[in-house]
C-alpha positions in Angstrom: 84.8 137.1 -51.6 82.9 135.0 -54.3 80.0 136.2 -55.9 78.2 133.5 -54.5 79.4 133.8 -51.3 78.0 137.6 -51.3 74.9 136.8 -53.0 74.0 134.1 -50.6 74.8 136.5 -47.7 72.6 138.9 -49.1 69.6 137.0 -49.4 69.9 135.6 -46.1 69.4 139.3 -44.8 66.5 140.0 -47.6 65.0 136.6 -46.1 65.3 138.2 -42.5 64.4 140.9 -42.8 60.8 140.4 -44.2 60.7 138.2 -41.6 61.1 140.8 -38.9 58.9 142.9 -41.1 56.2 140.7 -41.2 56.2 140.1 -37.0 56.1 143.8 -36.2 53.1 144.2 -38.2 51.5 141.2 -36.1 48.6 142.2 -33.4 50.5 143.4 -30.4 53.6 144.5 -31.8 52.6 147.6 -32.1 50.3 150.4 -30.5 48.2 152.0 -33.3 48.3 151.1 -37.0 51.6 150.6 -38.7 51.6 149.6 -42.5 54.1 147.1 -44.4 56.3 150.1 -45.2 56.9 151.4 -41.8 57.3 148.0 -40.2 60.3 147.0 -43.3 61.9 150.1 -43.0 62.0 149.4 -39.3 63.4 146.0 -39.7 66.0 147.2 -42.4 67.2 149.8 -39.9 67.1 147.2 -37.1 69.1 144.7 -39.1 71.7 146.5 -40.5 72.6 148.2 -37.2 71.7 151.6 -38.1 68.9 153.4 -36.0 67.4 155.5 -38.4 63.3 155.4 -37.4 60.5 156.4 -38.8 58.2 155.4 -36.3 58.7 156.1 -32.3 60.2 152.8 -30.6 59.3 153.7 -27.4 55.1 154.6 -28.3 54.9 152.9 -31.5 56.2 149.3 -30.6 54.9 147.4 -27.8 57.4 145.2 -25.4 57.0 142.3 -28.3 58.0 144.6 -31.2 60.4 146.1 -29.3 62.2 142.8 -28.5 61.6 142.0 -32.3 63.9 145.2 -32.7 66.6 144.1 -30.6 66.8 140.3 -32.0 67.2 141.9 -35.4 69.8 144.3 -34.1 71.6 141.5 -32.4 71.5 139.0 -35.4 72.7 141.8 -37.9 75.2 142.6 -35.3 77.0 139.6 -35.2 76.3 138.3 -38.7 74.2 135.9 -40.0 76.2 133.1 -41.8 78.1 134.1 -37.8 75.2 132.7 -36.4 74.4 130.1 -38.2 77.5 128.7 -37.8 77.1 129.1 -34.2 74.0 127.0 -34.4 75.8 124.5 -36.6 78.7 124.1 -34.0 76.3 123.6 -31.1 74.2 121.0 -32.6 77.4 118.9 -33.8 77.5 119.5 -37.6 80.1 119.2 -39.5 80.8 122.5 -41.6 81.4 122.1 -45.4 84.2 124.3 -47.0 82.0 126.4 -48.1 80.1 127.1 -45.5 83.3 127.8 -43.4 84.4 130.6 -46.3 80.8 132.4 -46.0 81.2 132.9 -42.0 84.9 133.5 -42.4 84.6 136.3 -45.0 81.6 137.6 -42.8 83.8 138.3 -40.0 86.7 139.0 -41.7 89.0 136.3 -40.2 91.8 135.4 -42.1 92.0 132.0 -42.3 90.0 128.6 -41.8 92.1 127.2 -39.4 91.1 127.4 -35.6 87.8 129.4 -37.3 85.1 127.1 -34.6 87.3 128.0 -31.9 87.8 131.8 -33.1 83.7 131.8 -33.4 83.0 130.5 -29.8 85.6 133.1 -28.2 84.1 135.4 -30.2 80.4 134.7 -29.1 82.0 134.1 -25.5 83.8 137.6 -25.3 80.2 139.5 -27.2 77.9 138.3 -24.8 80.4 138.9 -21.7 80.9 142.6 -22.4 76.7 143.1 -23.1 76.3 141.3 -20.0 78.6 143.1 -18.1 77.4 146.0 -19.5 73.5 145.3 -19.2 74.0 145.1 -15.5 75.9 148.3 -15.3 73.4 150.2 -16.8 70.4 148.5 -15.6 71.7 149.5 -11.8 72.2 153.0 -13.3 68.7 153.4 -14.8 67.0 151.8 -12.1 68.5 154.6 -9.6 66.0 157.1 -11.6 62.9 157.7 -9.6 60.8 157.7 -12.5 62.4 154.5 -13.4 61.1 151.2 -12.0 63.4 148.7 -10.9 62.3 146.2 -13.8 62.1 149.0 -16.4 65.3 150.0 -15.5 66.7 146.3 -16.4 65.2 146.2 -19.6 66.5 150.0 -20.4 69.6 148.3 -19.2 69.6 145.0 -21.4 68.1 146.9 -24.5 70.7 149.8 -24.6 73.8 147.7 -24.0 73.1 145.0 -27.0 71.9 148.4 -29.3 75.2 149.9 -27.9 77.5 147.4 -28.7 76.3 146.3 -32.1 76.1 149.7 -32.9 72.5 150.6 -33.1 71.6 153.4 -31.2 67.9 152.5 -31.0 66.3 153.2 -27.8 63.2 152.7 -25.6 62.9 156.4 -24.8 61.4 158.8 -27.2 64.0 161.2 -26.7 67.0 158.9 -27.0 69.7 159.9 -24.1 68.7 163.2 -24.2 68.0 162.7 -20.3 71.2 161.4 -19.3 73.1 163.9 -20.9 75.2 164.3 -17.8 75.2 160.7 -16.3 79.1 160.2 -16.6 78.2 156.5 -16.2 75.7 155.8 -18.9 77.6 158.1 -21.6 80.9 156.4 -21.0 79.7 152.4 -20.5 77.5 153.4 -23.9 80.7 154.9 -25.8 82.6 152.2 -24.8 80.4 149.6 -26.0 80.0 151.8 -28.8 83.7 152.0 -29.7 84.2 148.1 -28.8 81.3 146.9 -30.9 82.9 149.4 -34.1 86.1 147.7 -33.6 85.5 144.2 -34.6 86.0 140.8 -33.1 88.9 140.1 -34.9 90.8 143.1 -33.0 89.4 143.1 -30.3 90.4 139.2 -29.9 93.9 140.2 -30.5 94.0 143.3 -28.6 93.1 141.1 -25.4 95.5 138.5 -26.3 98.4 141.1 -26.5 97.3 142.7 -22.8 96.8 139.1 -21.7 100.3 138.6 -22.9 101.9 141.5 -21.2 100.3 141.1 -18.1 101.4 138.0 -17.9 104.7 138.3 -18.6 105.0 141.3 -15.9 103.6 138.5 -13.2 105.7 136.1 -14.2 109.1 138.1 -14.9 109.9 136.4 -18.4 110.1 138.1 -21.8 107.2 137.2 -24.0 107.3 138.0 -27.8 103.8 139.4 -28.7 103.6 141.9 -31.8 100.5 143.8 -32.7 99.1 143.4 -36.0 99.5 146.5 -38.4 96.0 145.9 -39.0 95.2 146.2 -35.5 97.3 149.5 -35.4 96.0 151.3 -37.4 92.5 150.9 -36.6 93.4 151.5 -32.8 95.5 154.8 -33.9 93.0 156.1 -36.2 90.3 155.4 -34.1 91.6 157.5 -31.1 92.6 160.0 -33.8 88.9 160.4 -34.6 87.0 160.4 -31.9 89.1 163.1 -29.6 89.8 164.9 -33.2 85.8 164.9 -33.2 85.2 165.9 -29.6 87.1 168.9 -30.5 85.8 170.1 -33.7 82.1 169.3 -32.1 83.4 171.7 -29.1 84.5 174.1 -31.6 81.9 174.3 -34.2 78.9 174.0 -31.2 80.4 176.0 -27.9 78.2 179.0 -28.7 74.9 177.4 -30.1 71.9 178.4 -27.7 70.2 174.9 -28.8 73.0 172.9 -28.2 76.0 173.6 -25.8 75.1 177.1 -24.5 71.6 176.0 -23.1 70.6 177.3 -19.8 72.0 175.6 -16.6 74.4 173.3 -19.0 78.6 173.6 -17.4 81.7 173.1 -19.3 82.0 169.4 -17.6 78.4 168.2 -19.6 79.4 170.2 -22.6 83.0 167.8 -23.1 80.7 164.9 -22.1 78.5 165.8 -24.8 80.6 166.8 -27.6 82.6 163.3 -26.4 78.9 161.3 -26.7 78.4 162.8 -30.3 82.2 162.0 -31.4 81.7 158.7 -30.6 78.4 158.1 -32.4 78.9 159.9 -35.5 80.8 157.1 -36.7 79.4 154.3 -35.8 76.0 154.2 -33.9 72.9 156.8 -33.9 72.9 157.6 -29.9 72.0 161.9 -29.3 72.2 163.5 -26.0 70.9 166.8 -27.4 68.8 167.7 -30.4 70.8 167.5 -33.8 67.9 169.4 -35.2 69.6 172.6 -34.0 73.5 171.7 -35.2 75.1 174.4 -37.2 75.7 173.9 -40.7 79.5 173.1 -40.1 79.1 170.9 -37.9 76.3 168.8 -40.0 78.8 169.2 -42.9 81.9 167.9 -40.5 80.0 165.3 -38.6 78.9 163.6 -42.0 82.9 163.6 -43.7 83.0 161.3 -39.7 80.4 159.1 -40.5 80.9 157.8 -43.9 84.8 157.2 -42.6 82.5 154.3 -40.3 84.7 152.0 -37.9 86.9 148.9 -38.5 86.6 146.0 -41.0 85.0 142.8 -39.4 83.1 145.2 -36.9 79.3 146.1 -36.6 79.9 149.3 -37.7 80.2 150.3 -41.6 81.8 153.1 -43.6 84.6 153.0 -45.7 86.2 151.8 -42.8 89.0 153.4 -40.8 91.9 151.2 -42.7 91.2 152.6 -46.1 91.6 155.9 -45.1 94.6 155.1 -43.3 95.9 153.7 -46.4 94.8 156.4 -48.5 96.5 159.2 -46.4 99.9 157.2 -46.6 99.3 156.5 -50.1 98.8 160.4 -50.9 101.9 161.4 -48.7 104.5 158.6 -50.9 103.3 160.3 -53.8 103.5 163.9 -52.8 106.8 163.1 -51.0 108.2 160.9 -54.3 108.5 157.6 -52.3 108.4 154.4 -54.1 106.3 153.0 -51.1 103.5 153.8 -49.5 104.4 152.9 -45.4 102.5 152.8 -42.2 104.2 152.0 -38.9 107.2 151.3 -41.0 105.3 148.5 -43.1 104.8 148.9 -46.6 101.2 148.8 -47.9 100.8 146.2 -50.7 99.5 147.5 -54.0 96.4 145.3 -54.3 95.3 147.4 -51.0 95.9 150.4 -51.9 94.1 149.7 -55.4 91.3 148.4 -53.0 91.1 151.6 -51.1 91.0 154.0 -53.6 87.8 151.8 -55.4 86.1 151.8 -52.2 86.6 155.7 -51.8 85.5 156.2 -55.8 82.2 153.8 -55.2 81.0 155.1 -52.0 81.5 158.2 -53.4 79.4 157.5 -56.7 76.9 155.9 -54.3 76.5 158.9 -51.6 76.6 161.6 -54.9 73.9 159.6 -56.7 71.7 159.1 -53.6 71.9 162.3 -52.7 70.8 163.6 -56.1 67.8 161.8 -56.5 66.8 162.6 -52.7 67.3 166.2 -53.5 65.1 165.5 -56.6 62.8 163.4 -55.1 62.5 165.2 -51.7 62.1 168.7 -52.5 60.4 169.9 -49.1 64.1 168.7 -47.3 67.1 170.8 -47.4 70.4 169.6 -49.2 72.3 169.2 -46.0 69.8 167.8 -44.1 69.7 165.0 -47.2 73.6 164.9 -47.0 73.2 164.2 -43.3 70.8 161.7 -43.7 72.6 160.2 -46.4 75.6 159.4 -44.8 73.9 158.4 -41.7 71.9 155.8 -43.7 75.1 154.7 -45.7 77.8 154.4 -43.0 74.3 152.9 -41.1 75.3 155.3 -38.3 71.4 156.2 -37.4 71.8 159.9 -36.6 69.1 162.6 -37.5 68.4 165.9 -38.1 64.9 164.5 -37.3 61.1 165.6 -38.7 60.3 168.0 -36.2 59.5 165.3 -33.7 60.6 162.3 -32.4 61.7 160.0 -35.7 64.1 160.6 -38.4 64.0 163.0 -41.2 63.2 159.6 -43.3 59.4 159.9 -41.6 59.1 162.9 -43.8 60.2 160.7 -47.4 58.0 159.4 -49.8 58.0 155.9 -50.9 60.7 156.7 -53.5 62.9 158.2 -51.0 62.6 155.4 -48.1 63.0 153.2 -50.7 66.5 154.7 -51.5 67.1 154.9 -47.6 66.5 151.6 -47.1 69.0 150.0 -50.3 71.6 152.6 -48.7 71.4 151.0 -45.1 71.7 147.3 -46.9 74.6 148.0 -49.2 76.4 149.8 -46.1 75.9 146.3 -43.9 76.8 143.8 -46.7 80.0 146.1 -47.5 80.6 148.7 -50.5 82.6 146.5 -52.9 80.4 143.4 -52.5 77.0 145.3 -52.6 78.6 146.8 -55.9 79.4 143.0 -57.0 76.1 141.7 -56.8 75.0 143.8 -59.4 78.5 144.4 -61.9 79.0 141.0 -61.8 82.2 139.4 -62.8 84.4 139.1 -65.9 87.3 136.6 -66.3 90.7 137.4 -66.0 92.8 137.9 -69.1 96.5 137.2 -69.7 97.0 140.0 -72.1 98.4 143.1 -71.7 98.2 146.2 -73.1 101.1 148.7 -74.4 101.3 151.6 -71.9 100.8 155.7 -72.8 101.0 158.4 -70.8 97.7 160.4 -69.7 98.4 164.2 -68.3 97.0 164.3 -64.3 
């Protein structure tokens, strides 16, 4: 991507994001006072898809704020440049080159051929499955006897668009904690969850190849489709993580008092639960139970899940699924002395695994450094409460240790420390490398080349 491209993209969120800043703090937006910090914080977190709060959705925003909420989760969701060029398509204007390569490099399509067509599929097949999904869950909630038919369909319409793009706000001061054994608003919730962390781009191909097979099943004739390796990967590794995570969760939290081994909870709500967290540690900042009480291990395990994030082109953020993919086969060529590094029998150009390993290096740098000034800054906070919270805000998963009440740990940071918060959540959503380009800059290529030495590793 350009370093115009990026810096362009980046203002555009600065731009909105005041913007939703600057309406929550309007009369009747919000019950009780709120001050600039709280209301920017709130539309950084909203924006970038994250969830972190550090004020209670549910008391502290009024319907209006809270629909502010969700119109900033939706637009971050999808992209901005995405929706712009949505709006461009729909009012007839002709996209300039360089429009087309800012929405194309925000989605992470490939290519600017067919890219109107790919963008109104896309907008077509997001607003099916929230749609879908909204009335699923509004049904659902609105069974509830303390639940009102119409506040069950805006629970229902709220928590599928958070869901999909990856959110995990909610309307309720205690998140999900409530439906911790509905089987139907944990799975429709994970599965927008896991669809949203997926990205278009896959997901678009993933229905064309079952479109594909289905159809040549009805019809009896041999149809050609291959899978991406792309695709793969993020499909296998996905699955690999989230049932690897329901397992270790399981493991590391069967015998907690405060977390599986409550009174009245049974083995069937325990899976569910341990499922629910696996699912959001990666990508979105939905609890069922209070992570206040999560051992140490687990905290430490569930943040090496959440800076790993979900799929390029997706709502979710990370390092992304791929690059550790292609860092695990990159490691195994070397320790098994292959000359390439392979995946599904496909060898892994050099320029990605070079890639990889300087995303791994700078989101490393970046999590170490925030973490140090937090834990210099923040002195009242334990270390792996900060590690938590820094990952969560990085990978903008939205998950909490929490304050001792209803918001995030973040409620209990000083300016300096929000501050930090808030540039981790925005270089998570514009993307690790790019963030880092804004401010490195770049150099011009040279032609020369230097004479090689060995270095002892």
């Amino acid at each position: 991507m350009q370093l115009k491209s990026i810096r362009i993209i980046l203002v555009a969120y600065i731009g909105v994001i005041l913007v939703g800043a600057i309406i929550l703090t309007l009369p009747g937006m919000h019950n009780g006072p709120i001050n600039f910090t709280d209301a920017l914080f709130t539309s950084v977190s909203a924006l970038t898809c994250t969830g972190i709060i550090v004020k209670d959705t549910a008391l502290d925003f009024t319907t209006g704020g809270q629909i502010t909420i969700l119109v900033l989760i939706q637009i971050g969701g999808f992209g901005y440049m995405s929706a712009l060029g949505l709006l461009y398509l729909f009012v007839r204007k002709k996209l300039s080159n360089s429009e087309k390569n800012l929405i194309k490099e925000n989605i992470n399509y490939s290519t600017l051929d067919g890219l109107g067509r790919m963008m109104i599929r896309t907008i077509i097949f997001v607003l099916s499955v929230e749609i879908v999904a909204a009335i699923i869950l509004s049904i659902r909630f609105s069974m509830y006897k303390n639940i009102s038919i119409g506040e069950g369909i805006y629970a229902g319409i709220f928590h599928a668009i958070s869901a999909f793009n990856n959110a995990g706000f909610s309307i309720f001061s205690t998140n999900l904690a409530a439906y911790r054994s509905d089987l139907t608003i944990n799975l429709v919730v994970c599965l927008l969850i896991i669809i949203g962390g997926l990205g278009y781009v896959c997901m678009l191909e993933l229905n064309n190849f079952c479109l594909s097979k289905i159809k040549a099943i009805l019809t009896r004739k041999y149809i050609h489709v291959r899978m991406s390796l792309n695709t793969k990967v993020i499909l296998l590794v996905t699955v690999i993580l989230i049932f690897g995570g329901t397992f270790m969760i399981l493991l590391l939290e069967w015998n907690n008092p405060n977390v599986m081994s409550m009174k009245g909870l049974n083995d069937y709500t325990k899976v569910l639960s341990a499922f629910f967290a696996s699912v959001n540690y990666r990508t979105a900042g939905f609890n069922t139970f209070d992570l206040g009480h999560l051992t140490g291990a687990d905290m430490f395990f569930s943040t090496f899940l959440m800076n790993i994030g979900g799929s390029p082109g997706g709502t979710a953020s990370g390092i992304k699924v791929t690059t550790l993919a292609v860092l695990i086969a990159y490691s195994y060529s070397v320790i098994t002395n292959q000359k390439q590094a392979k995946l599904f029998n496909r060898a892994i150009p050099q320029y990605v695994i070079s890639k990889s390993i300087t995303v791994f290096v700078i989101a490393s740098s970046y999590i170490f450094v925030a973490t140090f000034l937090l834990a210099l800054t923040q002195p009242h906070a334990s270390l792996l409460a900060i590690i938590y919270e820094v990952g969560s805000a990085f990978a903008t998963v939205g998950v909490s240790v929490g304050n001792g009440g209803t918001v995030s740990l973040s409620a209990n940071f000083n300016e300096i420390g929000r501050i930090i918060i808030m540039l981790l959540m925005l270089g998570g959503k514009v993307g690790i490398l790019s963030f880092t380009l804004i401010f490195s800059g770049t150099s011009k290529a040279t032609e020369a080349k230097y004479i090689e030495e060995q270095i002892s590793i």
